[in-house]
Backbone of each chain as nested JSON, in Angstrom:
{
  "chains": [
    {"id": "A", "residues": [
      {"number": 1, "name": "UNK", "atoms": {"N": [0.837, -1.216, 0.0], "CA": [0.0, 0.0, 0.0], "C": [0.856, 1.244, 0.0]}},
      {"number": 2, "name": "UNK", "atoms": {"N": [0.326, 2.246, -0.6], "CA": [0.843, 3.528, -1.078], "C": [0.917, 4.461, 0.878]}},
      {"number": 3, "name": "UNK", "atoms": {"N": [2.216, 4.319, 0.801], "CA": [1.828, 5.779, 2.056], "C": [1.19, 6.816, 2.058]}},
      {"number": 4, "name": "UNK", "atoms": {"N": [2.025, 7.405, 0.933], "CA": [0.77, 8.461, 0.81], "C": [-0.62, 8.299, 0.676]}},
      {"number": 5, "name": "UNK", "atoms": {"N": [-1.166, 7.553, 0.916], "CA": [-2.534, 7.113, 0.585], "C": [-3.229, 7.298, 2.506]}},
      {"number": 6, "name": "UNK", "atoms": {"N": [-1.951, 6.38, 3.183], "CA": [-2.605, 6.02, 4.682], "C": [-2.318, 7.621, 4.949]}},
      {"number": 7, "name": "UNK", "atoms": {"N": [-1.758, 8.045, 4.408], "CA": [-1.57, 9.538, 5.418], "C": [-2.366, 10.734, 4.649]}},
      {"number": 8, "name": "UNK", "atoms": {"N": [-3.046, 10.294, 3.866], "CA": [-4.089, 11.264, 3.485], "C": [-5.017, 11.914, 4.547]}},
      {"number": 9, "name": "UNK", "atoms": {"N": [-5.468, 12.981, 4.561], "CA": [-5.99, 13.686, 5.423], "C": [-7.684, 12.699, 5.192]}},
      {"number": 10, "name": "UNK", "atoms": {"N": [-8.155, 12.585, 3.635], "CA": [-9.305, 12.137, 3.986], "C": [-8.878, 10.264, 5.092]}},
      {"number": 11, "name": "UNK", "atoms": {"N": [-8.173, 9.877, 4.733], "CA": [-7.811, 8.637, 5.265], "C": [-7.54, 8.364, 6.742]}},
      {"number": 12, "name": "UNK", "atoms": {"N": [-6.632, 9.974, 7.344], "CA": [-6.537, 10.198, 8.564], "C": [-8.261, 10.362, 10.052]}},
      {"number": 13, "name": "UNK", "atoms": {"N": [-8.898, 11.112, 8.633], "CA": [-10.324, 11.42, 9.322], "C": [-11.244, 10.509, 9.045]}},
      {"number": 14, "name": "UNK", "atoms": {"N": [-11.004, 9.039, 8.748], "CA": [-11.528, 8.017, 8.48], "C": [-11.49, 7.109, 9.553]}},
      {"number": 15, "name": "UNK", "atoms": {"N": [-10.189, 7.158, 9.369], "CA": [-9.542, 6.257, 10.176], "C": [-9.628, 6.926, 11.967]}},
      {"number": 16, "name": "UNK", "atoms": {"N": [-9.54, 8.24, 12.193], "CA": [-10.359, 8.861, 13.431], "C": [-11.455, 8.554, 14.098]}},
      {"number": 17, "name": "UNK", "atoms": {"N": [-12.581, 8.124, 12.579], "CA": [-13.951, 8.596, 12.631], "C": [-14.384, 6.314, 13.674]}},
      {"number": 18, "name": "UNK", "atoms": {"N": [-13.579, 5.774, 12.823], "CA": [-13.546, 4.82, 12.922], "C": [-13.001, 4.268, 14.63]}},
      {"number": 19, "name": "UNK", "atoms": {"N": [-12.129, 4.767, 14.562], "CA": [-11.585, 4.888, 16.048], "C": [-12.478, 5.11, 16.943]}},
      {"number": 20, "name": "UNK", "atoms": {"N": [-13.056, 5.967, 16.92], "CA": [-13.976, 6.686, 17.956], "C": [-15.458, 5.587, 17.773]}},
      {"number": 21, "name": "UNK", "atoms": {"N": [-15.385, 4.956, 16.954], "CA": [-17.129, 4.288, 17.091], "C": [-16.665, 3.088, 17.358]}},
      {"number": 22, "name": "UNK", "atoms": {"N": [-15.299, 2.349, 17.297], "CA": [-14.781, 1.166, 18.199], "C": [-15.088, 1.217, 19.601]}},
      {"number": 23, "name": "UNK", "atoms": {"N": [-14.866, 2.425, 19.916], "CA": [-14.442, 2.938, 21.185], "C": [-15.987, 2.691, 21.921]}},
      {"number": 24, "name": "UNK", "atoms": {"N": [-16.987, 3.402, 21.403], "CA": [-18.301, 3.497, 21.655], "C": [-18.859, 1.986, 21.409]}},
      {"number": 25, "name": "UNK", "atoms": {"N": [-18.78, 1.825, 20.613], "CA": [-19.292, 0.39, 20.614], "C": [-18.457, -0.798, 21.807]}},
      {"number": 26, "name": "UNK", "atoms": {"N": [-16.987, -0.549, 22.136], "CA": [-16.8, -1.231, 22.796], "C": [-17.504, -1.163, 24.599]}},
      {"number": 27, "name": "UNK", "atoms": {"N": [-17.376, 0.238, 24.95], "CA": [-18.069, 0.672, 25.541], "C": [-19.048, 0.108, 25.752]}},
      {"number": 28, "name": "UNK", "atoms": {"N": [-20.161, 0.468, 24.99], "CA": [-21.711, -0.399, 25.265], "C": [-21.482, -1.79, 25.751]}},
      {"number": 29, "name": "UNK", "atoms": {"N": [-20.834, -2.663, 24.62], "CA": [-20.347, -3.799, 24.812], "C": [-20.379, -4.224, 26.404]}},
      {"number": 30, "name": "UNK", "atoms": {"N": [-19.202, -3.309, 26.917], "CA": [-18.876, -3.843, 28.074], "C": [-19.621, -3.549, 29.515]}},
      {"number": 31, "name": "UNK", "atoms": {"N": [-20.746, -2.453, 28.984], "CA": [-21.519, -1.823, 30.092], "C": [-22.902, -3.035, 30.057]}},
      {"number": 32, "name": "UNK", "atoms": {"N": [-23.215, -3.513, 28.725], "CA": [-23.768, -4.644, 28.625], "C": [-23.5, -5.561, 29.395]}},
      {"number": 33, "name": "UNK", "atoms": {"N": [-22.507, -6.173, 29.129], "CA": [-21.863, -7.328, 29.955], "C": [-21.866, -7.422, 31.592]}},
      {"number": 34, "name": "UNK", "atoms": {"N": [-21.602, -6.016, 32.105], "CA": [-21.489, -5.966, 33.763], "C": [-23.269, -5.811, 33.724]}},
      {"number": 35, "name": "UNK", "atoms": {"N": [-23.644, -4.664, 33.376], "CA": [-24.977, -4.593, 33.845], "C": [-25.997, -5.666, 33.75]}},
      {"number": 36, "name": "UNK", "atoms": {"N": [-26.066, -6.478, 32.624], "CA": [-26.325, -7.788, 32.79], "C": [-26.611, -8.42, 33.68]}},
      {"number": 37, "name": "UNK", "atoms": {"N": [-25.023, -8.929, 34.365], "CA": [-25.116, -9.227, 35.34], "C": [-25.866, -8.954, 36.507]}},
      {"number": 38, "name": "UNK", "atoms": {"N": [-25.478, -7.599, 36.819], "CA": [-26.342, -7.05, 37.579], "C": [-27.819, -6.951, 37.629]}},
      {"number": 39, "name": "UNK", "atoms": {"N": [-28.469, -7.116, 37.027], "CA": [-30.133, -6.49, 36.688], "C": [-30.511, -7.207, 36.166]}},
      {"number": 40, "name": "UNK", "atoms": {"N": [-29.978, -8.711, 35.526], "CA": [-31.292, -9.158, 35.016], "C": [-30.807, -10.594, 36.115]}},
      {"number": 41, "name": "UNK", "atoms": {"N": [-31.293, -11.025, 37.002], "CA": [-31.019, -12.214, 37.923], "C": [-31.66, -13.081, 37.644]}},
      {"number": 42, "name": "UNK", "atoms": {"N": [-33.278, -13.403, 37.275], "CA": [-33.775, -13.964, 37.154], "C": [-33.732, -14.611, 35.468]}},
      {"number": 43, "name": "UNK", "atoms": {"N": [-34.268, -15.845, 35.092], "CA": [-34.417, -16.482, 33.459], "C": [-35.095, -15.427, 32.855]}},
      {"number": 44, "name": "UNK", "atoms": {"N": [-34.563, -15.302, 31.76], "CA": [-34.821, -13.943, 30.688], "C": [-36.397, -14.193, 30.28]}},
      {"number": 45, "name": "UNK", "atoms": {"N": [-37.214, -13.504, 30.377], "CA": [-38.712, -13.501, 30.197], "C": [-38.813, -13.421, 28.886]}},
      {"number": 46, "name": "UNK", "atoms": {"N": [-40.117, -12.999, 28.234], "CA": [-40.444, -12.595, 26.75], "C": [-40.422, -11.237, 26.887]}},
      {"number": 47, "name": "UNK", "atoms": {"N": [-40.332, -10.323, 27.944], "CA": [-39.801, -9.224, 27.783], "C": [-39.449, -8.56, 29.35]}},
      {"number": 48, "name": "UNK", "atoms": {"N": [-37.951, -7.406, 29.677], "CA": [-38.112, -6.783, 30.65], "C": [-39.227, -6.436, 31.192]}},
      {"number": 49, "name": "UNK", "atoms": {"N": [-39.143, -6.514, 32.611], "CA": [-39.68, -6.247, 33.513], "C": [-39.414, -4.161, 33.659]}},
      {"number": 50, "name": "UNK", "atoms": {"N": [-40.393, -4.036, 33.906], "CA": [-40.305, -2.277, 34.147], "C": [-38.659, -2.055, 35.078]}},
      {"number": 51, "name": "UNK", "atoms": {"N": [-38.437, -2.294, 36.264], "CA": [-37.64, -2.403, 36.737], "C": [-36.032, -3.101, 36.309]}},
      {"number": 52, "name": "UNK", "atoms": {"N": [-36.131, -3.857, 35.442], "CA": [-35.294, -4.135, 34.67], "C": [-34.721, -3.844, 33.975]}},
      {"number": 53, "name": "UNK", "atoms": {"N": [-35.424, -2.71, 33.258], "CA": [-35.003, -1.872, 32.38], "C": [-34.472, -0.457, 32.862]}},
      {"number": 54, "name": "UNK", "atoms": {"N": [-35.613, -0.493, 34.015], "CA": [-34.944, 1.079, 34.65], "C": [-33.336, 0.487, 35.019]}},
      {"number": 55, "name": "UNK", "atoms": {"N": [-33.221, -0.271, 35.545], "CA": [-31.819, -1.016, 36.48], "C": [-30.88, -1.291, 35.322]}},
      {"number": 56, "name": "UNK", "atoms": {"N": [-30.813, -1.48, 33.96], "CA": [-30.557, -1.346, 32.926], "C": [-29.549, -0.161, 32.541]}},
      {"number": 57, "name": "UNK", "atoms": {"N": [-30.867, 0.809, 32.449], "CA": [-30.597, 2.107, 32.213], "C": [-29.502, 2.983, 32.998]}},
      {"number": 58, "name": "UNK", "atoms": {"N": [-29.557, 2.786, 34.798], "CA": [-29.049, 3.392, 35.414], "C": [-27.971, 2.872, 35.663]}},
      {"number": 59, "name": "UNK", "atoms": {"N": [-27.862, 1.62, 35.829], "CA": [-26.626, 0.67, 35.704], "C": [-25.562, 1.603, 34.961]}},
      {"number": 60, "name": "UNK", "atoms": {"N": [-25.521, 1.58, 33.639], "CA": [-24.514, 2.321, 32.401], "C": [-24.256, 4.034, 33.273]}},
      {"number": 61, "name": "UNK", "atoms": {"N": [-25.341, 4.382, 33.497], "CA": [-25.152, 6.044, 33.659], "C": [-24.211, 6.375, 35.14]}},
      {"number": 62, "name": "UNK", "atoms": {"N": [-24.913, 5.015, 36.108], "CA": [-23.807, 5.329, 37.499], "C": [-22.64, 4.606, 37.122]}},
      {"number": 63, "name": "UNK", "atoms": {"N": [-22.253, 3.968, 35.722], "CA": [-20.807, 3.509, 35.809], "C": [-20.029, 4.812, 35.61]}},
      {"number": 64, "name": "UNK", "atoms": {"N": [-20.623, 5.358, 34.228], "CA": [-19.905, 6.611, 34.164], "C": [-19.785, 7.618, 35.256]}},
      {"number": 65, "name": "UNK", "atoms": {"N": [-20.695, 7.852, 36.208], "CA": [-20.6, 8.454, 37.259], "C": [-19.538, 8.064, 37.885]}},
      {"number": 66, "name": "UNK", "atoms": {"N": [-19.242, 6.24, 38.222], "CA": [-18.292, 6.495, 39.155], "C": [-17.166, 6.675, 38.039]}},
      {"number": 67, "name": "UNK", "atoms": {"N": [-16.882, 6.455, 37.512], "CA": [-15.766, 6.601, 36.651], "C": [-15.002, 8.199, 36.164]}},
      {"number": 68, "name": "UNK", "atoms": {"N": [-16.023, 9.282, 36.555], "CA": [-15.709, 10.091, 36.439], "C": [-15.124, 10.409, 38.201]}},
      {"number": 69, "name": "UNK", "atoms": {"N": [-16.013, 10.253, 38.998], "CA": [-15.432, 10.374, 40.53], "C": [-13.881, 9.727, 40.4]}},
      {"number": 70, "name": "UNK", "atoms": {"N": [-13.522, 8.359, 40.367], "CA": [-12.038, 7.589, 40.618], "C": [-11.123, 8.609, 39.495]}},
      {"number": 71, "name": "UNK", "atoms": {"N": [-11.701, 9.232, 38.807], "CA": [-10.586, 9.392, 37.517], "C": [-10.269, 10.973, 38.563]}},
      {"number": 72, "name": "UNK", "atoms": {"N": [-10.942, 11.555, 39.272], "CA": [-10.742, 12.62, 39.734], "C": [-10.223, 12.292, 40.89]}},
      {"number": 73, "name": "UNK", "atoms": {"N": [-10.492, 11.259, 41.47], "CA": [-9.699, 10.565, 42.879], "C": [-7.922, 10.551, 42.537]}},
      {"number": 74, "name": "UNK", "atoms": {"N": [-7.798, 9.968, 41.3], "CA": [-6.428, 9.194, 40.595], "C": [-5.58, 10.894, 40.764]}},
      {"number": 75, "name": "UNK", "atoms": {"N": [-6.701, 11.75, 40.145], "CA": [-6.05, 12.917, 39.566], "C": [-5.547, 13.848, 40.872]}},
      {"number": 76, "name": "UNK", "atoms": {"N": [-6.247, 13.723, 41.654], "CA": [-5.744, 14.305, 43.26], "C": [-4.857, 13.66, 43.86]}},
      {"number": 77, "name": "UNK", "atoms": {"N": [-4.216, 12.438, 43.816], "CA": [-3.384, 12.084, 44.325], "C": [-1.908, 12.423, 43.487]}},
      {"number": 78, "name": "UNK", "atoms": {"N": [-1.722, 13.108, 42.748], "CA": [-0.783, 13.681, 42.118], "C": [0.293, 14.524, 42.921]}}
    ]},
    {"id": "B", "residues": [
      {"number": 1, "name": "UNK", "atoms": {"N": [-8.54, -10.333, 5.633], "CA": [-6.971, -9.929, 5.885], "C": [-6.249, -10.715, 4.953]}},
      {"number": 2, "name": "UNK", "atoms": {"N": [-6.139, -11.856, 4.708], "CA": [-5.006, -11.857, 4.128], "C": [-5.21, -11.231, 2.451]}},
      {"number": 3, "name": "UNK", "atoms": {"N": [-6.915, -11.424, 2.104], "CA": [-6.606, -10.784, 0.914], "C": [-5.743, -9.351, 0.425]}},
      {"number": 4, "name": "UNK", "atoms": {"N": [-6.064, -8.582, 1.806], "CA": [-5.515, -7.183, 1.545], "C": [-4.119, -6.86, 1.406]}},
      {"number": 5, "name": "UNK", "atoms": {"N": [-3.437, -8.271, 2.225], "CA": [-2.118, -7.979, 2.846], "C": [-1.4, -8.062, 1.397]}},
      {"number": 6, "name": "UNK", "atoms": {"N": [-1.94, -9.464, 0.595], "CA": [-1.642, -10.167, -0.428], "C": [-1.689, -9.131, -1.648]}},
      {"number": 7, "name": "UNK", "atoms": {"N": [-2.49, -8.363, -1.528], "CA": [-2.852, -7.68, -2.944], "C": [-2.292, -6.517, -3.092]}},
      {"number": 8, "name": "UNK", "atoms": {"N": [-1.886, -6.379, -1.31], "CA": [-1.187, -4.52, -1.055], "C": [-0.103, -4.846, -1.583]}},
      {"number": 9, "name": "UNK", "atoms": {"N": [0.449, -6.348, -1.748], "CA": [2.164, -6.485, -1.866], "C": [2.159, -6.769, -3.07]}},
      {"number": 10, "name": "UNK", "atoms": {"N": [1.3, -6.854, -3.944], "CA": [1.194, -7.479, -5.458], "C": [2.043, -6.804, -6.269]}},
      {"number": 11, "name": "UNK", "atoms": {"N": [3.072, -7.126, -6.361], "CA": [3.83, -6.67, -7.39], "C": [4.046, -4.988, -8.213]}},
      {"number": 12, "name": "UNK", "atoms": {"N": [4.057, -4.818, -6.756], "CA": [3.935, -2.94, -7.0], "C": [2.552, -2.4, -7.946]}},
      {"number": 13, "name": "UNK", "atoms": {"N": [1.81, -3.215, -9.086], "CA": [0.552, -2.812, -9.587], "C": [0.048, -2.192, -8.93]}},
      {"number": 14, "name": "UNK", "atoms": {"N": [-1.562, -2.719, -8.66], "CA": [-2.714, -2.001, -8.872], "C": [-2.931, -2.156, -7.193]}},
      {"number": 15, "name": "UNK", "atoms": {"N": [-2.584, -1.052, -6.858], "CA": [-2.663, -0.654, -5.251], "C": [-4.066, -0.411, -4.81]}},
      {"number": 16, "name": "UNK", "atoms": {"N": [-4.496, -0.418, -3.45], "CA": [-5.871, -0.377, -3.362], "C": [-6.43, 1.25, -3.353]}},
      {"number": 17, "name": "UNK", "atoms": {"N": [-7.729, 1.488, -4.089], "CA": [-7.564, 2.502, -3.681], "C": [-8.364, 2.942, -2.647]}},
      {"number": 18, "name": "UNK", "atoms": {"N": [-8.262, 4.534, -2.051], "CA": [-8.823, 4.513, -0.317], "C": [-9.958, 3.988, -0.208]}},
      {"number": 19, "name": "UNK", "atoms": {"N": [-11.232, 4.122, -1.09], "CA": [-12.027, 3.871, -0.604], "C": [-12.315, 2.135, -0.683]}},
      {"number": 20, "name": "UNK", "atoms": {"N": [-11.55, 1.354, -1.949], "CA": [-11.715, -0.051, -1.29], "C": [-11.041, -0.379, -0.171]}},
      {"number": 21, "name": "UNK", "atoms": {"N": [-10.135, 0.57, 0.753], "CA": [-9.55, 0.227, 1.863], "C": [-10.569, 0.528, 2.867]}},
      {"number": 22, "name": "UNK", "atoms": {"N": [-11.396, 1.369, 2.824], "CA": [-11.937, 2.406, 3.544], "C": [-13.411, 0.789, 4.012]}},
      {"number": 23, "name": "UNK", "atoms": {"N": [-13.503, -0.047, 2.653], "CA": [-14.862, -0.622, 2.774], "C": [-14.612, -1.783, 3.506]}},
      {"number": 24, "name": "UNK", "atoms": {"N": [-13.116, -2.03, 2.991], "CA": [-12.629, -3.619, 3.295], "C": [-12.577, -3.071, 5.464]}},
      {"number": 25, "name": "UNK", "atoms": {"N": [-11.654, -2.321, 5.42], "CA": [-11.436, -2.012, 6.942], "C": [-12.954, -2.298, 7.885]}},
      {"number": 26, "name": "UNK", "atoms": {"N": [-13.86, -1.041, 7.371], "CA": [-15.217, -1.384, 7.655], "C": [-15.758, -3.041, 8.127]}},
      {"number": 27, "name": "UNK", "atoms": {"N": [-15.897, -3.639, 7.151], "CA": [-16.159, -4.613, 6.735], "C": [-15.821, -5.805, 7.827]}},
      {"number": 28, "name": "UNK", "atoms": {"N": [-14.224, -5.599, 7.952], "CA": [-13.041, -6.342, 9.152], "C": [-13.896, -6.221, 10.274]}},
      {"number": 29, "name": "UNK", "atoms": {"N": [-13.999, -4.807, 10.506], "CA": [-14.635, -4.61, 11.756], "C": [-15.617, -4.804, 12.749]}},
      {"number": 30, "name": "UNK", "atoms": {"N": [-17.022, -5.11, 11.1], "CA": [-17.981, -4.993, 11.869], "C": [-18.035, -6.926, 12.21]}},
      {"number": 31, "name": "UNK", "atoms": {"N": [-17.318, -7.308, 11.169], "CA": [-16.881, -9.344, 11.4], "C": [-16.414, -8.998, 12.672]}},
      {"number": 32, "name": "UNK", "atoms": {"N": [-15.404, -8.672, 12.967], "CA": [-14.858, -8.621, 14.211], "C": [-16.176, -8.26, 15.747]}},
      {"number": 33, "name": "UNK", "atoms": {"N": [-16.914, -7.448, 15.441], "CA": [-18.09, -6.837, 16.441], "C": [-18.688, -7.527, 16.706]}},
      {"number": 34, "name": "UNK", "atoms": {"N": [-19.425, -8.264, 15.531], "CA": [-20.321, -9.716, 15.399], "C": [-20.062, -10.811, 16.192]}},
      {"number": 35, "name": "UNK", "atoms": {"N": [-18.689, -11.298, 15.957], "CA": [-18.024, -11.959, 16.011], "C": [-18.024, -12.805, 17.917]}},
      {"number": 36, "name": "UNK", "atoms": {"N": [-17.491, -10.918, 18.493], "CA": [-17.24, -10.553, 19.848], "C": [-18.483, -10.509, 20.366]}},
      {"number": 37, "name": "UNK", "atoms": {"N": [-19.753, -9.923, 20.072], "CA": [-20.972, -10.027, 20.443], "C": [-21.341, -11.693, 20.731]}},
      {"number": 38, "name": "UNK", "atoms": {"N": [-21.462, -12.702, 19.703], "CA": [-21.97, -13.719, 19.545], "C": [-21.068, -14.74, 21.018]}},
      {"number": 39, "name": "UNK", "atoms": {"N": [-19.772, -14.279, 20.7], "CA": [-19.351, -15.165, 21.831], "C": [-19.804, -14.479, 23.259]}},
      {"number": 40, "name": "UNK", "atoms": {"N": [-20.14, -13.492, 23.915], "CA": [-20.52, -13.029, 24.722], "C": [-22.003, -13.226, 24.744]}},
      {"number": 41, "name": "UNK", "atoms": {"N": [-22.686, -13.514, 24.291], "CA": [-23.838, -13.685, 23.969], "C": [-24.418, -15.257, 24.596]}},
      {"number": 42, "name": "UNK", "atoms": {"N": [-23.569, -16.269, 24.083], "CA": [-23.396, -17.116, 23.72], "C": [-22.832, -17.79, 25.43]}},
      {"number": 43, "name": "UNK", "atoms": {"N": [-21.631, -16.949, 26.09], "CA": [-21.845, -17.116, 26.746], "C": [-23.145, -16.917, 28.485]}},
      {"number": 44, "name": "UNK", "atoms": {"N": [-23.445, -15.648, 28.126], "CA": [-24.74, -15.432, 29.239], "C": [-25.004, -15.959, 28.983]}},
      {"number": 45, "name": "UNK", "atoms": {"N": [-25.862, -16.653, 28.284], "CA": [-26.86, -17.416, 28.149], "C": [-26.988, -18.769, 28.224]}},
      {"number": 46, "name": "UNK", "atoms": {"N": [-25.682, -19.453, 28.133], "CA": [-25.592, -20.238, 28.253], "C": [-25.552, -20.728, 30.114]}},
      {"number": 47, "name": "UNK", "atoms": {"N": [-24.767, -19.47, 30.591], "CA": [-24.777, -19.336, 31.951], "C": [-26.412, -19.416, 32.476]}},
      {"number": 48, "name": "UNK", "atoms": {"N": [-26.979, -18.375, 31.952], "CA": [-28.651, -18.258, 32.326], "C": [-29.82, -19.664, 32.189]}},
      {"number": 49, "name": "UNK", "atoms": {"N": [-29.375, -20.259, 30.939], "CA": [-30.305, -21.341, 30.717], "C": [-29.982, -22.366, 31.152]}},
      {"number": 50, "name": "UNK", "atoms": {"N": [-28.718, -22.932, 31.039], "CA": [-27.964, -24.078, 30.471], "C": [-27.831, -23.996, 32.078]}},
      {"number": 51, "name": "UNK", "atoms": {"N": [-28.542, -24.576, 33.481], "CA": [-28.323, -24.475, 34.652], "C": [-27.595, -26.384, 34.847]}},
      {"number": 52, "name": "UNK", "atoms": {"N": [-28.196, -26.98, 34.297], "CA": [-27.844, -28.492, 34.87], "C": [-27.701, -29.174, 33.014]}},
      {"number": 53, "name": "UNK", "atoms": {"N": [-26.957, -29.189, 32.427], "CA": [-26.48, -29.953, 31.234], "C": [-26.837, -31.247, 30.775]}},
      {"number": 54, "name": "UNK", "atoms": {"N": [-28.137, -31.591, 30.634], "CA": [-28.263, -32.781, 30.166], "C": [-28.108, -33.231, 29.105]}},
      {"number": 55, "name": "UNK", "atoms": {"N": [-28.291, -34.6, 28.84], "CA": [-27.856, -35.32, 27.667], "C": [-28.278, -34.193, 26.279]}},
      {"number": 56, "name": "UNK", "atoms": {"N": [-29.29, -34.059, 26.166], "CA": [-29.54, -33.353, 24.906], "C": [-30.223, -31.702, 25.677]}},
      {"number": 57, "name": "UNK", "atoms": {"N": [-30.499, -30.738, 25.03], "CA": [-30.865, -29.234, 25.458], "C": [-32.632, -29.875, 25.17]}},
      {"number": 58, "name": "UNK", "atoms": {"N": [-32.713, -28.915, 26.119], "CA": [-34.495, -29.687, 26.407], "C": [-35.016, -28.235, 25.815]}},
      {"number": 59, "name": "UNK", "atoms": {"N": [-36.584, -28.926, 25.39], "CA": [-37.505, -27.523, 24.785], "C": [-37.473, -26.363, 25.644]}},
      {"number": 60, "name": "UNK", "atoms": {"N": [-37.792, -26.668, 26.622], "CA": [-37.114, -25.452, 27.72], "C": [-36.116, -24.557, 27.788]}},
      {"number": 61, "name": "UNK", "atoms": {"N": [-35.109, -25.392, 27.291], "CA": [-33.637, -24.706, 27.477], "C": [-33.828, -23.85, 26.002]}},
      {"number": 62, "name": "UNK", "atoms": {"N": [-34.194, -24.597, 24.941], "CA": [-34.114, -23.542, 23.815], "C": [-34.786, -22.341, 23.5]}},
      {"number": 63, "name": "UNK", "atoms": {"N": [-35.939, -23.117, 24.208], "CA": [-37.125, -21.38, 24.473], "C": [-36.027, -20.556, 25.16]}},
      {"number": 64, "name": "UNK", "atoms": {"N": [-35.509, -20.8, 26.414], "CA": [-35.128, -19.743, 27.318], "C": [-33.931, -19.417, 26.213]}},
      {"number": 65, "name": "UNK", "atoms": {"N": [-33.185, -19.714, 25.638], "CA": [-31.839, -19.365, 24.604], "C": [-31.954, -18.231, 24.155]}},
      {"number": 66, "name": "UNK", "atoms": {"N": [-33.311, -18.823, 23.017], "CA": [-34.144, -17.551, 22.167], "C": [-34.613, -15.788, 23.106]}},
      {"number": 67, "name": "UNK", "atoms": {"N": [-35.098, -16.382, 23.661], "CA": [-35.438, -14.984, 24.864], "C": [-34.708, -14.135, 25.114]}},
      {"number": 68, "name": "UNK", "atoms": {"N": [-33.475, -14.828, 25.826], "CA": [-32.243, -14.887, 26.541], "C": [-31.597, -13.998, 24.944]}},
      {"number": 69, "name": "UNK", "atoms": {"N": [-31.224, -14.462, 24.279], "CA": [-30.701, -13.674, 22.853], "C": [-31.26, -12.672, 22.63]}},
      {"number": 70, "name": "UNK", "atoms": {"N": [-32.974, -12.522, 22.719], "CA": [-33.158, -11.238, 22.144], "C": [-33.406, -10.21, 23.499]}},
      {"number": 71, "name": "UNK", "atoms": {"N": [-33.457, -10.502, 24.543], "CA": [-33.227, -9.799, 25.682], "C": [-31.421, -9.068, 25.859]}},
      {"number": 72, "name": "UNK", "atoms": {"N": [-30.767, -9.77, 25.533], "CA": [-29.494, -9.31, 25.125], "C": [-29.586, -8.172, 24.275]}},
      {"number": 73, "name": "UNK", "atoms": {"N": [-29.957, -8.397, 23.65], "CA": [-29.774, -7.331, 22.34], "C": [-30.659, -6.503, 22.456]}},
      {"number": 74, "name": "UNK", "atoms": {"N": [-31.974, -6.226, 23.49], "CA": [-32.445, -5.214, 23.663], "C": [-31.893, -4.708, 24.874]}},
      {"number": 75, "name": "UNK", "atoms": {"N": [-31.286, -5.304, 26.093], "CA": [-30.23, -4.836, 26.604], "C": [-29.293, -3.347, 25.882]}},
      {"number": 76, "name": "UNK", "atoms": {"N": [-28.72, -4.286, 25.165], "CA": [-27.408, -3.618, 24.369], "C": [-27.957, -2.291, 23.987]}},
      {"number": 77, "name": "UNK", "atoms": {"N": [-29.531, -1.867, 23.362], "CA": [-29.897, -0.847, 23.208], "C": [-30.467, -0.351, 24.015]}},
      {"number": 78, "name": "UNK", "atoms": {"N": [-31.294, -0.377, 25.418], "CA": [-31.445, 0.521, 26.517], "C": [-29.927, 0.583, 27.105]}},
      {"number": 79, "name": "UNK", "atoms": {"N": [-28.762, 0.121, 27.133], "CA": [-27.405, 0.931, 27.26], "C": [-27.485, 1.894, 26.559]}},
      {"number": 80, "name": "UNK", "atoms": {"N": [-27.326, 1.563, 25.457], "CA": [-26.674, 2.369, 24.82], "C": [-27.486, 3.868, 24.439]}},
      {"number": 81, "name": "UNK", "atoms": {"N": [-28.52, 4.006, 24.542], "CA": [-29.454, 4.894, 24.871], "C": [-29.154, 5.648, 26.167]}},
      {"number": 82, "name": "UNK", "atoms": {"N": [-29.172, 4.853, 27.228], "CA": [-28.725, 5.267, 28.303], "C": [-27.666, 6.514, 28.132]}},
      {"number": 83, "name": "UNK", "atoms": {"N": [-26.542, 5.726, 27.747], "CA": [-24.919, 6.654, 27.662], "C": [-25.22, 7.835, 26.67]}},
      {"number": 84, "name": "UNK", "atoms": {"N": [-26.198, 7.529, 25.664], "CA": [-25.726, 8.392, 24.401], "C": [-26.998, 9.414, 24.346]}},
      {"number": 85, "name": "UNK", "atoms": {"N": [-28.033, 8.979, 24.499], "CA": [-29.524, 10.213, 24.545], "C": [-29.652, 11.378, 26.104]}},
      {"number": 86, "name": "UNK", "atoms": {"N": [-30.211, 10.66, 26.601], "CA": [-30.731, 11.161, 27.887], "C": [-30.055, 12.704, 27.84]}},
      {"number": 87, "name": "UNK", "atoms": {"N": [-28.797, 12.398, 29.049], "CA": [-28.34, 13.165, 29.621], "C": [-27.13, 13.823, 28.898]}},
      {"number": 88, "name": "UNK", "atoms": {"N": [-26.465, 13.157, 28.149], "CA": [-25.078, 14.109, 27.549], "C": [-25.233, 14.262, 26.029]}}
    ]}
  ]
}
């Protein structure tokens, strides 16, 4: 492959654009996987339970919560 | 992959151009997503249904599979809703 090709600006902002929706998708991925765990305990029904879904929902949003708290914990101990 | 690797080295010719790189990369990726989903998938559920392993998977166990799969995957989208609508 042509270098100049990988270092094209459209190729650079491709390859960015691409980066960043790995990232997000891995993300979900893995907020899936723990919250899962967490919230659904019982054999999977024909559909969530109201509560299941809320526990779902909030699951993902207090990860980022704490994740923003420890990253500011990490950052004070400097 | 190996087609790309194979064809990038082809004899200095007919190099790819960006955007068949741009489709093939794509392409890698979302095999790769699929890929990673199904075995994760594959495993909950197997965890969830599959409680005592008998000789053959009983009508039971496959109902709960099916469920179990598409409860996953509506999972995956109240996350991802979660992180990405609501609040930020």
């Amino acid at each position: 492959m042509d270098n100049s090709a990988l270092n094209s600006a459209q190729m650079q902002q491709f390859l960015n654009q691409e980066k960043e929706k790995a990232m997000l998708n891995e993300m979900v991925a893995k907020l899936t996987n723990v919250c899962w765990d967490k919230c659904i305990t019982s054999t999977p029904g024909s559909k969530f339970s109201s509560s299941e879904s809320a526990c779902l929902a909030n699951c993902a949003q207090r990860y980022l919560d704490m994740s923003v708290i420890i990253m500011k914990r990490f950052q004070s101990m400097q | 992959m190996d087609s790309f690797t194979s064809s990038a080295s082809g004899a200095g010719s007919s190099q790819f151009s960006n955007e068949e790189f741009m489709d093939k990369l794509k392409l890698q990726l979302a095999q790769a997503y699929a890929q990673e989903f199904l075995e994760t998938v594959t495993g909950k559920c197997f965890e969830k249904c599959i409680t005592k392993p008998g000789s053959s998977l009983s009508g039971s166990e496959s109902s709960c599979v099916s469920r179990c799969v598409d409860r996953y995957i509506e999972a995956t989208g109240i996350i991802g809703r979660a992180l990405f609508s609501a609040q930020r």
